[in-house]
N, C-alpha and C positions, 0 to 999 in steps of 0.2 A: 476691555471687554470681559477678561476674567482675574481672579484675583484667588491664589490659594498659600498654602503654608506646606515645608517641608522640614522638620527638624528644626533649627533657627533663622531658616531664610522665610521669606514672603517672595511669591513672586508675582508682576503683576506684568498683564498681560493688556498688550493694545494688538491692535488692527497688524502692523507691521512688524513688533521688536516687543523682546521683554525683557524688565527690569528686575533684577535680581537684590532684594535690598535684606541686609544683615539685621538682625529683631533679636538675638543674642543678648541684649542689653534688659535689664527688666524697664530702663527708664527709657522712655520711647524720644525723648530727646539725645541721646546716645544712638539711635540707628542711622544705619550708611546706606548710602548705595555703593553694593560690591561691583558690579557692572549691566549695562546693557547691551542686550546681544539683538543684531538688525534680523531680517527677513526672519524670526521665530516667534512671531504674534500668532493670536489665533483672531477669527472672525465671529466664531458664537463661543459662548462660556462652556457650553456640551461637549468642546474640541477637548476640555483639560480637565481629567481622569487622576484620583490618588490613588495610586498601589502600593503594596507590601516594600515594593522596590525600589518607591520614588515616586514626582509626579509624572502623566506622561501626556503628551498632547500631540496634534496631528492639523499639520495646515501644507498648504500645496508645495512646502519645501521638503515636508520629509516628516516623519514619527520620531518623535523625541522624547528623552528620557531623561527628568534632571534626580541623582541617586544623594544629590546633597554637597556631592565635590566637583561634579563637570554636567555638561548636557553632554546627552551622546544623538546622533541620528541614528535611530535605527536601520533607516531604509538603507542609507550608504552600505552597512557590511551586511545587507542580509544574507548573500552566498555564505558568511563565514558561521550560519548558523545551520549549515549542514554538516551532518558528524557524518564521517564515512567509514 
């Protein structure tokens, strides 16, 4: 459903899960797939956003952030983005 780039990953995005594949290589016969992660798809291409920070996308599991070494949810620790 969407399909973007971050640094030297590509990520491609279906209905359900997305695929994380390695493009580091200049020869595109040399790319991998690093892995795929389940319930992290999006449903329209609109969901997946490039920022300063990473990419970041939003489907009924949660806001997520890939910064080029992990996906994080957002939603899980948003308490801990209160400073007190």
């Amino acid at each position: 459903t969407a399909i973007d780039s971050y640094g030297d990953r590509l990520l491609a995005f279906k209905k359900r899960s997305v695929d994380i594949i390695n493009i580091a290589s200049p020869d595109d016969a040399s790319w991998f797939l690093e892995e795929t992660k389940q319930y992290m798809g999006v449903s329209w291409p609109e969901a997946v956003k490039k920022t300063q920070y990473g990419l970041l996308w939003v489907n009924e599991q949660g806001l997520f952030l890939y910064n080029g070494n992990r996906i994080v949810n957002l939603i899980c620790n948003r308490y801990n983005w209160i400073i007190i």
